[in-house]
PDB file of N, CA, C, O and CB in Angstrom:
ATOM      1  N   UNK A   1       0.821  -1.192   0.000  1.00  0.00           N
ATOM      2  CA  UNK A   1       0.000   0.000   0.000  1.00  0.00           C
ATOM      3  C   UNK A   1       0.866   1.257   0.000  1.00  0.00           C
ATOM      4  O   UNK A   1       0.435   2.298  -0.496  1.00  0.00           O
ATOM      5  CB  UNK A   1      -0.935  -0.003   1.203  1.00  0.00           C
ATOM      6  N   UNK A   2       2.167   1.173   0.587  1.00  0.00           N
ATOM      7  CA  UNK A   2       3.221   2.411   0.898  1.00  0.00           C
ATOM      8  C   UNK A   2       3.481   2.530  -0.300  1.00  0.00           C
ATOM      9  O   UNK A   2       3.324   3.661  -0.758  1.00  0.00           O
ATOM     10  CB  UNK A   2       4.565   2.267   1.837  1.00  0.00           C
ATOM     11  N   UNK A   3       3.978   1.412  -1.266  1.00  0.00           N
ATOM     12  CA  UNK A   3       4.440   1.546  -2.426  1.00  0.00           C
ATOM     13  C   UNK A   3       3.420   2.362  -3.352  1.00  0.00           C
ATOM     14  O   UNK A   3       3.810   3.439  -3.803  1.00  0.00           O
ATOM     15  CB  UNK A   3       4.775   0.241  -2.883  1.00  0.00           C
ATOM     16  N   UNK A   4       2.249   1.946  -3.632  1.00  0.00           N
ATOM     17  CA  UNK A   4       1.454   2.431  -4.810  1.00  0.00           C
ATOM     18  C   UNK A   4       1.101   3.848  -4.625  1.00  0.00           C
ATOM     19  O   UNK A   4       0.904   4.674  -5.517  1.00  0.00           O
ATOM     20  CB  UNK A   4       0.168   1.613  -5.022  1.00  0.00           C
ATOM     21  N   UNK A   5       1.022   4.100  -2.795  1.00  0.00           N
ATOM     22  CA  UNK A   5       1.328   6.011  -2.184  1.00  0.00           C
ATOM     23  C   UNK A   5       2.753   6.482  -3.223  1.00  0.00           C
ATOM     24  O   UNK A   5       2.712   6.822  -4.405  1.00  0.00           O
ATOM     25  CB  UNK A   5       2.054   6.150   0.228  1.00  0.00           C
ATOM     26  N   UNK A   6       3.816   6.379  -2.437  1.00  0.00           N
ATOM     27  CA  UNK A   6       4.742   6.662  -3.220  1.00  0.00           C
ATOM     28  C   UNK A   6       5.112   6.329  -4.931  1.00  0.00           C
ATOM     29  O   UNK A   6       5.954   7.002  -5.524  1.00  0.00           O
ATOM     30  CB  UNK A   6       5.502   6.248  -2.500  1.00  0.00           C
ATOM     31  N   UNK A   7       4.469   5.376  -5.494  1.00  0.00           N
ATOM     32  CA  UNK A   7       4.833   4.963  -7.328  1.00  0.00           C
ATOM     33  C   UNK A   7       4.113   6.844  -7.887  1.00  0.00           C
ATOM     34  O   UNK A   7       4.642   7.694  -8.603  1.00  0.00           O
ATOM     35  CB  UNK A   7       3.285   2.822  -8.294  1.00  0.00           C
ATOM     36  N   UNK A   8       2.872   6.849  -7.217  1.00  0.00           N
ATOM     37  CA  UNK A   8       1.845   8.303  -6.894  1.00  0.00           C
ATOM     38  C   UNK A   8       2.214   9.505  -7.726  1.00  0.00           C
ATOM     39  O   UNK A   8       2.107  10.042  -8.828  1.00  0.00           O
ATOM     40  CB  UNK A   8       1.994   8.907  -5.229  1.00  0.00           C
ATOM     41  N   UNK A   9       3.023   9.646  -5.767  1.00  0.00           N
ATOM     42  CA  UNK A   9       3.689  10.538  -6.026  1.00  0.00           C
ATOM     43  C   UNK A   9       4.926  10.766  -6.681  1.00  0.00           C
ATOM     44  O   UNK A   9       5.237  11.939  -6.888  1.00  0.00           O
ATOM     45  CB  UNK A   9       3.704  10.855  -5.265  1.00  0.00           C
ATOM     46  N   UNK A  10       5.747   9.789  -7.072  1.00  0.00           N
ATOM     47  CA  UNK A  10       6.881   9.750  -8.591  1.00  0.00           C
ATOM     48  C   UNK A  10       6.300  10.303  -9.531  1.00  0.00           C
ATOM     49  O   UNK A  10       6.610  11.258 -10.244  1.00  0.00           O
ATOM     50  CB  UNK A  10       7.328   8.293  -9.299  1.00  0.00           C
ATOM     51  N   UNK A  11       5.380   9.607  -9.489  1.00  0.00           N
ATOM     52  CA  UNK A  11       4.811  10.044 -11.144  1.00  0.00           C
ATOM     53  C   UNK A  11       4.723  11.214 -10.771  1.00  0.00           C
ATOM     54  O   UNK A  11       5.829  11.688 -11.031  1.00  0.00           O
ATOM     55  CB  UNK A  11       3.313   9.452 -11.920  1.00  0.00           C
ATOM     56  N   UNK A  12       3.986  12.142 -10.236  1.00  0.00           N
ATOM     57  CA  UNK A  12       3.650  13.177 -10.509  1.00  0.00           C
ATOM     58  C   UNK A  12       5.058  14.302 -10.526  1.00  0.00           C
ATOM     59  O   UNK A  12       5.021  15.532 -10.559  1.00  0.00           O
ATOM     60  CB  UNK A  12       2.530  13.383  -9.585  1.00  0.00           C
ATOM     61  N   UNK A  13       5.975  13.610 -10.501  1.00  0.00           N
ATOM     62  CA  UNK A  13       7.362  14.555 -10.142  1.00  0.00           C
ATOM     63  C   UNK A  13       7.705  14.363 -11.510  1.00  0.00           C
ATOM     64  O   UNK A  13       7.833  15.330 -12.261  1.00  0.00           O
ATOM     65  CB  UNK A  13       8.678  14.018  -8.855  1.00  0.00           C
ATOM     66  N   UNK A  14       7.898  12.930 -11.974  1.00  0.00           N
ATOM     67  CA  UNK A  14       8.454  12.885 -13.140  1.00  0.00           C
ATOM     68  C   UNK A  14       7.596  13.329 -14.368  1.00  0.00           C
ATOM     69  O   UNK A  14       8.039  13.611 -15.482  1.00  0.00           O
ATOM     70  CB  UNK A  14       8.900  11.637 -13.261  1.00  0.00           C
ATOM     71  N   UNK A  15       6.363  13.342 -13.993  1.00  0.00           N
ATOM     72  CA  UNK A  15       5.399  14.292 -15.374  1.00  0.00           C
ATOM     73  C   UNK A  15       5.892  15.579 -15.304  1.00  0.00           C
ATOM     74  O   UNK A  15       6.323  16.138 -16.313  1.00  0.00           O
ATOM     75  CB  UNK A  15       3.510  14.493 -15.200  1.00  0.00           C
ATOM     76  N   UNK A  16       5.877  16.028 -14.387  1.00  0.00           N
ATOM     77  CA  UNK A  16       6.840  17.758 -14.221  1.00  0.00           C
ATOM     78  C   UNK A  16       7.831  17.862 -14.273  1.00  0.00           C
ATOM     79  O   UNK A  16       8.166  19.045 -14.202  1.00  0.00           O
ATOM     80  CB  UNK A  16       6.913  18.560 -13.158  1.00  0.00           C
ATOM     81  N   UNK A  17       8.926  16.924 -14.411  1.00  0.00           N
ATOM     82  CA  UNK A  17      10.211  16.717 -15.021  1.00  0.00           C
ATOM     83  C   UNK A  17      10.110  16.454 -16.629  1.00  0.00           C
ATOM     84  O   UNK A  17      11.077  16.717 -17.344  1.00  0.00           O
ATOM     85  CB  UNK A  17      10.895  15.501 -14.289  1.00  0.00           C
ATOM     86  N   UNK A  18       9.434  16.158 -16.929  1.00  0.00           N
ATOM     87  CA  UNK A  18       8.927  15.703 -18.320  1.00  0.00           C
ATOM     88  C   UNK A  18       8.792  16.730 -19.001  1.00  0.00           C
ATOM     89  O   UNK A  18       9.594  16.890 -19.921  1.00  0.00           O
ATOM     90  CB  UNK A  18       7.700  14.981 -18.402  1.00  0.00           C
ATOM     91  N   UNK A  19       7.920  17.575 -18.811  1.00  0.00           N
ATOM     92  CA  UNK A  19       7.042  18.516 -19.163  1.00  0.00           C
ATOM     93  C   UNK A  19       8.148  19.487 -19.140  1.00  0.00           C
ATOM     94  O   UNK A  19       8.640  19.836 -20.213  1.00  0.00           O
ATOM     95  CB  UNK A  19       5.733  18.741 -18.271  1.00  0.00           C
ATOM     96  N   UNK A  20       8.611  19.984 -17.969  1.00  0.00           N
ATOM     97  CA  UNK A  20       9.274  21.626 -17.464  1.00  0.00           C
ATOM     98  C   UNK A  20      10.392  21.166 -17.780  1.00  0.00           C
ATOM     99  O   UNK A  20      10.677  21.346 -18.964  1.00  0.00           O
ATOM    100  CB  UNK A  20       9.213  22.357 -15.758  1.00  0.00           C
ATOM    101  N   UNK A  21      11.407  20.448 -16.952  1.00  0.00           N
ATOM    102  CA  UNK A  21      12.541  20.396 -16.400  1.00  0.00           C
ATOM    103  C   UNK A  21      13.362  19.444 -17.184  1.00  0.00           C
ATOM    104  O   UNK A  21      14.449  19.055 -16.756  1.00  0.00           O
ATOM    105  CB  UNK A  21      12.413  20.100 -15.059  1.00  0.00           C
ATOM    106  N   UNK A  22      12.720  18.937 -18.678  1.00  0.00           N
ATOM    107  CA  UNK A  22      13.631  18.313 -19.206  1.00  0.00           C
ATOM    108  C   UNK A  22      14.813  19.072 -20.135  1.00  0.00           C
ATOM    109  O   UNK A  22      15.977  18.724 -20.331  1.00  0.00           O
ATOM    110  CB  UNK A  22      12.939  17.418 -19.836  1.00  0.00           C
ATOM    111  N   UNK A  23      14.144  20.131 -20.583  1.00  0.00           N
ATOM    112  CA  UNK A  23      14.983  21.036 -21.480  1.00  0.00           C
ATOM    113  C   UNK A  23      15.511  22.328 -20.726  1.00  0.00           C
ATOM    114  O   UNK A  23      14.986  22.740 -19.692  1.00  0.00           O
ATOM    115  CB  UNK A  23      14.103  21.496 -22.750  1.00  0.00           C
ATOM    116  N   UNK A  24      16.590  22.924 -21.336  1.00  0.00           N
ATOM    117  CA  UNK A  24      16.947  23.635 -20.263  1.00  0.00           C
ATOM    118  C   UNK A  24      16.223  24.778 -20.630  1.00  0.00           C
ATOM    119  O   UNK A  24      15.824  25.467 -19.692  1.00  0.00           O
ATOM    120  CB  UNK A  24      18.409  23.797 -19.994  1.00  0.00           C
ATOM    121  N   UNK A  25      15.913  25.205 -21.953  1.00  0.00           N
ATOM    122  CA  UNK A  25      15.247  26.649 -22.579  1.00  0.00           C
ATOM    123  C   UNK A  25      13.843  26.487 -22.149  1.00  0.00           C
ATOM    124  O   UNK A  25      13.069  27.443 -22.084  1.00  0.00           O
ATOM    125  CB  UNK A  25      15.325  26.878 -24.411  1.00  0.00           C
ATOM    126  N   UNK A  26      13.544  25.369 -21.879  1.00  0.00           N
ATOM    127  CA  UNK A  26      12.221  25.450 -21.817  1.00  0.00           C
ATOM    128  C   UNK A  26      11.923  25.691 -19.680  1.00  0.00           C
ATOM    129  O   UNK A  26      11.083  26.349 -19.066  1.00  0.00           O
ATOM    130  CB  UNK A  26      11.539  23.729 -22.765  1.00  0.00           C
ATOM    131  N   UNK A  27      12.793  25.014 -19.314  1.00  0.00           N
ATOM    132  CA  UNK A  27      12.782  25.303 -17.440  1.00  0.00           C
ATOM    133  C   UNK A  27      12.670  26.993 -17.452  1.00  0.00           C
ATOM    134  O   UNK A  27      11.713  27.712 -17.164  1.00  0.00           O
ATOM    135  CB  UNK A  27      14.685  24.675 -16.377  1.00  0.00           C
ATOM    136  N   UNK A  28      14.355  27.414 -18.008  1.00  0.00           N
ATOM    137  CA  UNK A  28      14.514  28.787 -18.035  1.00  0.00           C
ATOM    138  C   UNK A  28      12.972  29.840 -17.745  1.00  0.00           C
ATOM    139  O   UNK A  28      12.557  30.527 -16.812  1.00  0.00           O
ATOM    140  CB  UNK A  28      15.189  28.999 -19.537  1.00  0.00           C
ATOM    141  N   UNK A  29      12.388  29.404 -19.409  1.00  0.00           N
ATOM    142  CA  UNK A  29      11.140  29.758 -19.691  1.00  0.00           C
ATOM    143  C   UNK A  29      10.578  29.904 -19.017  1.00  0.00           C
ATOM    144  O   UNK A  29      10.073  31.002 -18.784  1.00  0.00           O
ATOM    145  CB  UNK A  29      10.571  29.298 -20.226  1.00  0.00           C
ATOM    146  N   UNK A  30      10.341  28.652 -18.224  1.00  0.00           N
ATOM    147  CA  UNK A  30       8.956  28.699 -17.221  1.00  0.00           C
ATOM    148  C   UNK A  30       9.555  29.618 -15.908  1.00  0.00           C
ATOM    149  O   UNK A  30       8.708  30.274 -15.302  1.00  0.00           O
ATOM    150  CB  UNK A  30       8.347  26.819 -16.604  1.00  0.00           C
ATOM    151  N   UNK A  31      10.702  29.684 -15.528  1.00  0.00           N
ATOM    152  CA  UNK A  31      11.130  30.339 -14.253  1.00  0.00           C
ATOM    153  C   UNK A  31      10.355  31.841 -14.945  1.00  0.00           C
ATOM    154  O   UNK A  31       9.216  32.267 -14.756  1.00  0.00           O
ATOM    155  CB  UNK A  31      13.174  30.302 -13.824  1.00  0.00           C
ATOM    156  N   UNK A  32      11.677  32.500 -15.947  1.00  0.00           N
ATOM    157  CA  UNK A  32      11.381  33.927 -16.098  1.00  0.00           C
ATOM    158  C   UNK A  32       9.830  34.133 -16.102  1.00  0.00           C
ATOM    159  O   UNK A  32       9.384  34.889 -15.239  1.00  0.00           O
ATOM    160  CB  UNK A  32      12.038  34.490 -17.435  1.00  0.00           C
ATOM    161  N   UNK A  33       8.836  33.461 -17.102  1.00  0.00           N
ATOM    162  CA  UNK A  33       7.819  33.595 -17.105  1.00  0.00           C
ATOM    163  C   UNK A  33       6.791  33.634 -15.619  1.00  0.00           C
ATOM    164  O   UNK A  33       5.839  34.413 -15.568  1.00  0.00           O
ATOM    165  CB  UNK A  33       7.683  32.767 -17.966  1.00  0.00           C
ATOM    166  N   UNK A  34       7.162  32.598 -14.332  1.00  0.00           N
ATOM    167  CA  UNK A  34       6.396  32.439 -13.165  1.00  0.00           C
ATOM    168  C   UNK A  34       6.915  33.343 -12.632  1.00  0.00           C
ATOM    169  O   UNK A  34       6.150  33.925 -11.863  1.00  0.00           O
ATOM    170  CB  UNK A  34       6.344  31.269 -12.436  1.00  0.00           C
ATOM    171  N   UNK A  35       8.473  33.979 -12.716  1.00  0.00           N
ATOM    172  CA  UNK A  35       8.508  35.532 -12.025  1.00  0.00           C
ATOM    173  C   UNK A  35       7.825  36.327 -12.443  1.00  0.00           C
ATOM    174  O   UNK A  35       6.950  36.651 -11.640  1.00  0.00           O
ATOM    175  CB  UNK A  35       9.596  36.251 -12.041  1.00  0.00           C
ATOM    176  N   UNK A  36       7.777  37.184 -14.016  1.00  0.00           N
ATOM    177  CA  UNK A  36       6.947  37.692 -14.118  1.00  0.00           C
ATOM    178  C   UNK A  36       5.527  37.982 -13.399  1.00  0.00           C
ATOM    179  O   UNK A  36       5.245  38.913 -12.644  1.00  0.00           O
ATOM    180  CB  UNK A  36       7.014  37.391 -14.845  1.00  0.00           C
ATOM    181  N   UNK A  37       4.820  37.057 -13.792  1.00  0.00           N
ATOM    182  CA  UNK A  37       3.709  36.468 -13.681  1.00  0.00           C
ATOM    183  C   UNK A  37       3.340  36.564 -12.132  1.00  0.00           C
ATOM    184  O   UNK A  37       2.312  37.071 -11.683  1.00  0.00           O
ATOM    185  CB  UNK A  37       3.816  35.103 -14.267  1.00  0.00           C
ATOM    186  N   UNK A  38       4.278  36.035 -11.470  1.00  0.00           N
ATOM    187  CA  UNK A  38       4.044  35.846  -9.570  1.00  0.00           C
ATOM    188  C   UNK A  38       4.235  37.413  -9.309  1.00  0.00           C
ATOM    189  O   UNK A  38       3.471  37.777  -8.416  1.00  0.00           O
ATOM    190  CB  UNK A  38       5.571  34.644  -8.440  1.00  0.00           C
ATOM    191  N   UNK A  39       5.109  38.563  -9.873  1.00  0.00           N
ATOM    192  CA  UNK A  39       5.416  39.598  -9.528  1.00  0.00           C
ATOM    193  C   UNK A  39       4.229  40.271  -9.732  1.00  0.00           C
ATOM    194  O   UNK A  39       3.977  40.886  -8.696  1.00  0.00           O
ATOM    195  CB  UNK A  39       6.491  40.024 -10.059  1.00  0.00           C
ATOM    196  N   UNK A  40       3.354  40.457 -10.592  1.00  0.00           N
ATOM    197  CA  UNK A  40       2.255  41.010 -11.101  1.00  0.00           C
ATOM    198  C   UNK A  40       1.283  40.323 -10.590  1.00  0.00           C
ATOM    199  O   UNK A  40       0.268  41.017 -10.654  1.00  0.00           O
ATOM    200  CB  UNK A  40       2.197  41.079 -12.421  1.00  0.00           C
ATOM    201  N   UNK A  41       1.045  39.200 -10.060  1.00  0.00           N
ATOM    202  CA  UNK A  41      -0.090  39.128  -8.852  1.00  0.00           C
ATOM    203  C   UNK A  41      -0.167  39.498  -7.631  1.00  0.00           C
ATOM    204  O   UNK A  41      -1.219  39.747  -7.041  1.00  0.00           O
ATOM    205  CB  UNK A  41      -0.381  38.135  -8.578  1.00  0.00           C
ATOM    206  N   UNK A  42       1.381  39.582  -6.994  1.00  0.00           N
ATOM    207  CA  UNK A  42       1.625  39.743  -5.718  1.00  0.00           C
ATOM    208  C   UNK A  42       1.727  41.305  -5.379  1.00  0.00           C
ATOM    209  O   UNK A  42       1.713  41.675  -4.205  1.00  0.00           O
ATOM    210  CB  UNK A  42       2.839  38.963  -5.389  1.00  0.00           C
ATOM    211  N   UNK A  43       1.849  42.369  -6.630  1.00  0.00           N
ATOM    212  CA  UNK A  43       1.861  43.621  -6.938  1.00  0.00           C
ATOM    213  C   UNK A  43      -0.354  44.208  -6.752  1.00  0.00           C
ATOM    214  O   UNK A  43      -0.992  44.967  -6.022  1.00  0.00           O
ATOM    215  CB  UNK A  43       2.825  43.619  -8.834  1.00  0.00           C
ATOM    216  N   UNK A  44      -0.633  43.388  -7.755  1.00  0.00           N
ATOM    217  CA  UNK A  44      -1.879  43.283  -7.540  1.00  0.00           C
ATOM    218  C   UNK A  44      -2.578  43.587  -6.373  1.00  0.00           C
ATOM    219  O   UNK A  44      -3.267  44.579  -6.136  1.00  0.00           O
ATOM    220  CB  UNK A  44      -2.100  42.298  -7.786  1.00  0.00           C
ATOM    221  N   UNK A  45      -2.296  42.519  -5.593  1.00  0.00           N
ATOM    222  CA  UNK A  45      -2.826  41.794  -4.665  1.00  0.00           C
ATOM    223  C   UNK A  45      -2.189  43.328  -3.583  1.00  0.00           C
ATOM    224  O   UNK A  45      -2.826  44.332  -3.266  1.00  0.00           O
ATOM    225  CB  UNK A  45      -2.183  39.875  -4.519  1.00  0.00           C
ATOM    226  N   UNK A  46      -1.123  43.054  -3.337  1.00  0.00           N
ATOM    227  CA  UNK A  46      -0.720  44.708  -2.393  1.00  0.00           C
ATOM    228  C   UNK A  46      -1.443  45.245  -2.938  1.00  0.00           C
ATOM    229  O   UNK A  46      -2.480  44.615  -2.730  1.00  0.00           O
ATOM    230  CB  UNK A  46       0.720  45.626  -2.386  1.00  0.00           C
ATOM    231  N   UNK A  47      -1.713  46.213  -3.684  1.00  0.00           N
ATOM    232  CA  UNK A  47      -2.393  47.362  -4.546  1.00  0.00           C
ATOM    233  C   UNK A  47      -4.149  47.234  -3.699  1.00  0.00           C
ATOM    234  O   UNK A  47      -4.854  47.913  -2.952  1.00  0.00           O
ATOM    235  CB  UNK A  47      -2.332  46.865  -6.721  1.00  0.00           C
ATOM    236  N   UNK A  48      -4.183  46.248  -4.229  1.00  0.00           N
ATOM    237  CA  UNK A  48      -5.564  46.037  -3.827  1.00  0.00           C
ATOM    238  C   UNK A  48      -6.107  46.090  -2.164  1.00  0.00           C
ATOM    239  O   UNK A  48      -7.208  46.548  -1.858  1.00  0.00           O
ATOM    240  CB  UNK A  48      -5.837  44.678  -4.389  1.00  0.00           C
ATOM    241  N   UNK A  49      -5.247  45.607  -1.294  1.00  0.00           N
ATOM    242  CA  UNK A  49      -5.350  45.468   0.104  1.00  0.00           C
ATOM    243  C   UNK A  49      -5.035  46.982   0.883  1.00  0.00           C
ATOM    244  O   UNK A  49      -5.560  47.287   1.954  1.00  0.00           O
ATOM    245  CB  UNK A  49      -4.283  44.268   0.542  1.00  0.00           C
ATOM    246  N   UNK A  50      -3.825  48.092  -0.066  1.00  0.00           N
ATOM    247  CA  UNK A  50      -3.396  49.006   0.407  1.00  0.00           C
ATOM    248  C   UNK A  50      -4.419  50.024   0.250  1.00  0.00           C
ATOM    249  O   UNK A  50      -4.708  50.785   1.173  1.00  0.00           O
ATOM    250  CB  UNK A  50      -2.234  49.218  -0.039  1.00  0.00           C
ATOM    251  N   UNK A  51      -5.042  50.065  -1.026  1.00  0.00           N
ATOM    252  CA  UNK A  51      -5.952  50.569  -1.100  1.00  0.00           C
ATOM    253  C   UNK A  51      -7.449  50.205  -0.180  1.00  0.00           C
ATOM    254  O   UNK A  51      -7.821  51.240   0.374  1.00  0.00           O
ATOM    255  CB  UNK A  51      -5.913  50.500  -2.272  1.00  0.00           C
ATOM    256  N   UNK A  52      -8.021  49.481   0.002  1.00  0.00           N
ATOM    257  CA  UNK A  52      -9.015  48.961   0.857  1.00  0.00           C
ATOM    258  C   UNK A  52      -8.509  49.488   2.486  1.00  0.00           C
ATOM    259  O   UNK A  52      -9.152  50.200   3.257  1.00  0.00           O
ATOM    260  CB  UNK A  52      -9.097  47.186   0.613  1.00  0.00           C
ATOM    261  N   UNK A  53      -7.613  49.085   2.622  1.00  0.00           N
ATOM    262  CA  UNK A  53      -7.274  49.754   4.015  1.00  0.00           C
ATOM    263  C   UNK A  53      -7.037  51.245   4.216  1.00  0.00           C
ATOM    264  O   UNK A  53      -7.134  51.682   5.362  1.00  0.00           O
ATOM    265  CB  UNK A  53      -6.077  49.176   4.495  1.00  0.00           C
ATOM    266  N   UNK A  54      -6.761  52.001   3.297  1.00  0.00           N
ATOM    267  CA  UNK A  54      -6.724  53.313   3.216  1.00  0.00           C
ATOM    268  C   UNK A  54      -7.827  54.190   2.531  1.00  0.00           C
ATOM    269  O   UNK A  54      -7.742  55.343   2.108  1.00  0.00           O
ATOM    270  CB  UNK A  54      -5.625  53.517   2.679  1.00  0.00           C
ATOM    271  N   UNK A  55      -8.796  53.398   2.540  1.00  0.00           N
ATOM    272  CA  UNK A  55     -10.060  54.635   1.836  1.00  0.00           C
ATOM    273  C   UNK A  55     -10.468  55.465   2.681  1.00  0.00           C
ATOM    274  O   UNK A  55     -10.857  55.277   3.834  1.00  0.00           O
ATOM    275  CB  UNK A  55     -11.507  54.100   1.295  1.00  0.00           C
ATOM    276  N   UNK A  56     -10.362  56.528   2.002  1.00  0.00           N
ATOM    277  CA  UNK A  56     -10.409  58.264   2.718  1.00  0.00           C
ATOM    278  C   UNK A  56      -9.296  58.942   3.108  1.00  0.00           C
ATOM    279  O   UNK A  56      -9.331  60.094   3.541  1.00  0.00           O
ATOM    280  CB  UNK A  56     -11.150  58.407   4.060  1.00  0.00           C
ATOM    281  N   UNK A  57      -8.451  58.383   2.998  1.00  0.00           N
ATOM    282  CA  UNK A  57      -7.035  59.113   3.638  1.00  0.00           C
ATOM    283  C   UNK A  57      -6.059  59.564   2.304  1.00  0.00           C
ATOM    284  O   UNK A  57      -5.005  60.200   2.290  1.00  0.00           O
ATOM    285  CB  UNK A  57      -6.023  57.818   4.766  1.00  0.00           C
ATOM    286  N   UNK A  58      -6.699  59.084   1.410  1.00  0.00           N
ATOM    287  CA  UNK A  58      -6.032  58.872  -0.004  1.00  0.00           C
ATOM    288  C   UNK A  58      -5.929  60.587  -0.697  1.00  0.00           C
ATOM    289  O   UNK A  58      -6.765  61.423  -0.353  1.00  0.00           O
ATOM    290  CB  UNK A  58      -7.209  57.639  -1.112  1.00  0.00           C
ATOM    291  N   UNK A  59      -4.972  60.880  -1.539  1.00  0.00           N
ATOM    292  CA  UNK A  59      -5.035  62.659  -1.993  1.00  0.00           C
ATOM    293  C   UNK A  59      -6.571  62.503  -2.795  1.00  0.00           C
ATOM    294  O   UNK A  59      -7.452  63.337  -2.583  1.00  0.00           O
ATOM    295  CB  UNK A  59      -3.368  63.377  -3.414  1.00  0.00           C
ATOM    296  N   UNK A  60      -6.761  61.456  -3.644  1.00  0.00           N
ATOM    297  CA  UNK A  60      -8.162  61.492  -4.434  1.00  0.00           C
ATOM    298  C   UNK A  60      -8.752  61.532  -3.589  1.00  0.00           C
ATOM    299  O   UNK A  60      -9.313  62.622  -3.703  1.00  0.00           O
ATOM    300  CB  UNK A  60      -8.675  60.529  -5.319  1.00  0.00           C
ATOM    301  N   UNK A  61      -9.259  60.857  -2.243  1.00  0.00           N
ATOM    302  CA  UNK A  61     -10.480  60.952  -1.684  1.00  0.00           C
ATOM    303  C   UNK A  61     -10.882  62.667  -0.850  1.00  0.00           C
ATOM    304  O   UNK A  61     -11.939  62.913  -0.269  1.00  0.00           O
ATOM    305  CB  UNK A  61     -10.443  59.617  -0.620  1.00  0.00           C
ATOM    306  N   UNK A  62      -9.849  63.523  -1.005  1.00  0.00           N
ATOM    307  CA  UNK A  62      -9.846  64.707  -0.151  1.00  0.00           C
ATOM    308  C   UNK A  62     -10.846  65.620  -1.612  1.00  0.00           C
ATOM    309  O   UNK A  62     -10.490  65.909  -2.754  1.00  0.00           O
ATOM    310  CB  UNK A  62      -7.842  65.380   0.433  1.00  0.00           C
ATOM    311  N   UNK A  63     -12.144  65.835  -0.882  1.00  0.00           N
ATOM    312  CA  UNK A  63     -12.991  66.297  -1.873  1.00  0.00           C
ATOM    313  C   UNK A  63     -12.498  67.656  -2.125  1.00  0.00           C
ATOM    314  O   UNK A  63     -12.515  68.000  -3.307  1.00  0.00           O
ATOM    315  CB  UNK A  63     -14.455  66.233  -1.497  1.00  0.00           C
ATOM    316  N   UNK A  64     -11.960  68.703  -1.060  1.00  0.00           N
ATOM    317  CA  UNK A  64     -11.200  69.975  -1.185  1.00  0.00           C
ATOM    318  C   UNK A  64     -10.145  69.927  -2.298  1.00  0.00           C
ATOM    319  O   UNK A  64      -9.691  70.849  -2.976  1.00  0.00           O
ATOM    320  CB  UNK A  64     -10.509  70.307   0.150  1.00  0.00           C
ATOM    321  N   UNK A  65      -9.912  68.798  -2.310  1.00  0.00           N
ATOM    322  CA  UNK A  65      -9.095  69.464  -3.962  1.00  0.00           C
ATOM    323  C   UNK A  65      -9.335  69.231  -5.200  1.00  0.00           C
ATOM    324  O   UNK A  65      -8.524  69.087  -6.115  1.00  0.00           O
ATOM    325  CB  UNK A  65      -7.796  69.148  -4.214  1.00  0.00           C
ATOM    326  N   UNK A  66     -10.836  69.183  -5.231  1.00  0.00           N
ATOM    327  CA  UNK A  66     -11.191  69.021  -6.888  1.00  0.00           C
ATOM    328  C   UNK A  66     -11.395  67.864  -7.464  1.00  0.00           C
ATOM    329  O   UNK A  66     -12.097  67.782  -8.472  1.00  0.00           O
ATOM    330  CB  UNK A  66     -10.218  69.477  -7.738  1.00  0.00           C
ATOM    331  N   UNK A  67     -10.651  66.523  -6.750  1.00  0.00           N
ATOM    332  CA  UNK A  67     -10.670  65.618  -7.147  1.00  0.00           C
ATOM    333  C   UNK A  67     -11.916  64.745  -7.010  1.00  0.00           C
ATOM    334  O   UNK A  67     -12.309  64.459  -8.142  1.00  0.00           O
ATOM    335  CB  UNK A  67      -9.733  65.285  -6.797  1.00  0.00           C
ATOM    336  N   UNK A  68     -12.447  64.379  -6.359  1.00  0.00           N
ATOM    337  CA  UNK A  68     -14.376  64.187  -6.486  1.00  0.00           C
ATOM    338  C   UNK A  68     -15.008  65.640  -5.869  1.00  0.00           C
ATOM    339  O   UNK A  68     -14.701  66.634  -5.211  1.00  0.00           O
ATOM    340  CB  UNK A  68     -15.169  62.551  -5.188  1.00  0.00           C
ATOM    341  N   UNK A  69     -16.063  65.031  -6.550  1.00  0.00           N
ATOM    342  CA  UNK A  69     -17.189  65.683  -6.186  1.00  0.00           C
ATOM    343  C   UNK A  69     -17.584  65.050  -4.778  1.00  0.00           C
ATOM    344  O   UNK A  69     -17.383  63.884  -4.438  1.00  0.00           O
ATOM    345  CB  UNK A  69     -18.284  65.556  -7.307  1.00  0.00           C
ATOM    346  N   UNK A  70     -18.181  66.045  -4.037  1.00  0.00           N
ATOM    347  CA  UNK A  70     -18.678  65.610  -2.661  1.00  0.00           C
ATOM    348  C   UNK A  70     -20.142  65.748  -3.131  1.00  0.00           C
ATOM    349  O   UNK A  70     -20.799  66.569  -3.771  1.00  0.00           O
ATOM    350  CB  UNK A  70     -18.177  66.598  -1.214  1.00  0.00           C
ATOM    351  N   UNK A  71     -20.451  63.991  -2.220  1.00  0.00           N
ATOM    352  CA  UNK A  71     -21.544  63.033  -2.050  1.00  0.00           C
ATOM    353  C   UNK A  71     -22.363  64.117  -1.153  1.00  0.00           C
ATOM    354  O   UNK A  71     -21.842  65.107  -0.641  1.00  0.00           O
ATOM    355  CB  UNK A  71     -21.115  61.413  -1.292  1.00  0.00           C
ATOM    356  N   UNK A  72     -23.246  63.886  -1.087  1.00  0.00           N
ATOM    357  CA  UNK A  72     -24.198  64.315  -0.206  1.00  0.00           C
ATOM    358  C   UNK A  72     -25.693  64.352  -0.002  1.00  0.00           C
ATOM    359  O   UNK A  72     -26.166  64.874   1.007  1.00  0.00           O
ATOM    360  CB  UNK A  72     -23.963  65.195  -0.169  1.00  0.00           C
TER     361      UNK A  72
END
């Protein structure tokens, strides 16, 4: 039963060795590309939280300078 756990999980290492990690242009690839990619979600993702935690304190939200119109 330990064995057919572990045969499992091989496989699933060696399909991603297969796939990614057999060529070297193609690993490369996938690194530069998941930096990219991870940098611009994790940029996102700040952006999004910094903003949510700071509504109203923001220069746009100060209605005195033109920048909205005040609600009322």
């Amino acid at each position: 039963m330990e064995y057919a756990a572990r045969r499992n999980q091989r496989g699933a290492f060696e399909g991603f060795y297969k796939l990614i990690m057999r060529r070297n242009s193609v690993y490369v690839t996938f690194i530069i590309a998941g930096a990219f990619f991870g940098e611009r979600a994790v940029d996102y993702g700040v952006h999004k939280l910094w903003e949510s935690k700071n509504v109203g304190k923001r220069y746009e939200d100060i209605s005195v300078l033109g920048q909205r119109p005040v609600e009322e």
